[in-house]
C-alpha positions as YAML, in Angstrom:
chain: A
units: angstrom
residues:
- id: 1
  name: UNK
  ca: [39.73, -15.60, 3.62]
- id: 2
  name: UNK
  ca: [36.25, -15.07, 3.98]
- id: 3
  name: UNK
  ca: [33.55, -17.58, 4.01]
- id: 4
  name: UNK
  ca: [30.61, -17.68, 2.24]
- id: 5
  name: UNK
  ca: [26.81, -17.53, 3.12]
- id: 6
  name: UNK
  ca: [23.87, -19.40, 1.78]
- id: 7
  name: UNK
  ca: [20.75, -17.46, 1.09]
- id: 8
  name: UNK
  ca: [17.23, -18.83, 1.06]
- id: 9
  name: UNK
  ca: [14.88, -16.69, -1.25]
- id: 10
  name: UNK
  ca: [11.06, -17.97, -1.05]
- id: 11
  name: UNK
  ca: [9.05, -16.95, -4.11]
- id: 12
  name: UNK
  ca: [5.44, -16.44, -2.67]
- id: 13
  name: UNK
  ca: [4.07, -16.72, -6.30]
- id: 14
  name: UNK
  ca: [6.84, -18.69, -7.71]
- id: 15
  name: UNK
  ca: [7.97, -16.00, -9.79]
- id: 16
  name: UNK
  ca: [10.80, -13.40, -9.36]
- id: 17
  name: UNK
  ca: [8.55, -10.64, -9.89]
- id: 18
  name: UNK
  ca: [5.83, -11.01, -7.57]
- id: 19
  name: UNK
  ca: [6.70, -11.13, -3.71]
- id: 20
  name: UNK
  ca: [9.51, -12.29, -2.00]
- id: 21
  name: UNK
  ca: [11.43, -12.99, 1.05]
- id: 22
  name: UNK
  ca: [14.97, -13.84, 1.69]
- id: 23
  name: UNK
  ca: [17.11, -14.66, 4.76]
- id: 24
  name: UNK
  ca: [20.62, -15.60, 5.20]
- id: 25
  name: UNK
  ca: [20.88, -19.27, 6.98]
- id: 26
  name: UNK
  ca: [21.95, -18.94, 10.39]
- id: 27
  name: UNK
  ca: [21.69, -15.33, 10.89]
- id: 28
  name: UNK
  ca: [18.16, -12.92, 12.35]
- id: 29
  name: UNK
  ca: [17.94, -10.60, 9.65]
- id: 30
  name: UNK
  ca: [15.52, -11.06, 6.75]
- id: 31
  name: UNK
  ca: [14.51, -9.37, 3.79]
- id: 32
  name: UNK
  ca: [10.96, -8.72, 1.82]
- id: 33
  name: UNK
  ca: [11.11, -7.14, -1.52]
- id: 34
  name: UNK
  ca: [7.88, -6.73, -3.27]
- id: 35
  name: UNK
  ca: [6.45, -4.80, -6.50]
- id: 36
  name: UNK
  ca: [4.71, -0.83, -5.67]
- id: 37
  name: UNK
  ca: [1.69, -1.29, -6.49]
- id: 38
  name: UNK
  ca: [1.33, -4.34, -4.20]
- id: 39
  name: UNK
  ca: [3.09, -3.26, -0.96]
- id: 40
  name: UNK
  ca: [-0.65, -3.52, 0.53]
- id: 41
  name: UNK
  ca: [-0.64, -6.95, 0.57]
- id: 42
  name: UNK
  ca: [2.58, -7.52, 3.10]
- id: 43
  name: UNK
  ca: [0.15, -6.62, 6.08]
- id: 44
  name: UNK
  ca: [-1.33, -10.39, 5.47]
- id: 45
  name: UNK
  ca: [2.21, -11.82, 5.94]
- id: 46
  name: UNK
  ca: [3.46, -12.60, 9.66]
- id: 47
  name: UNK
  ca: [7.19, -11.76, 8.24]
- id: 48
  name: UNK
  ca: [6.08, -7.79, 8.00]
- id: 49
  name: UNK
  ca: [4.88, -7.57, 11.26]
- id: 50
  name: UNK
  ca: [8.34, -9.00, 13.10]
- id: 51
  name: UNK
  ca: [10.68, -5.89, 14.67]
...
């Protein structure tokens, strides 16, 4: 049987449709998902600019 993960999911404007960035607790990877016509505004957050 598998095991299950948590995820953390930070809301940068406390709403699902604005920014946001999600990792899975005790594991590298992350995610940022944000709306078109504001992909600009990742360059101001340290999370984009991680390899």
């Amino acid at each position: 049987m598998t095991r299950g993960r948590q995820i953390k999911i930070y809301l940068a404007e406390g709403s699902v449709t604005g920014i946001r960035h999600a990792e899975i607790v005790n594991w590298t990877g992350q995610a940022l998902t944000v709306p078109r016509k504001r992909v600009k505004e990742l360059g101001d957050w340290e999370e984009s600019q991680k390899n």
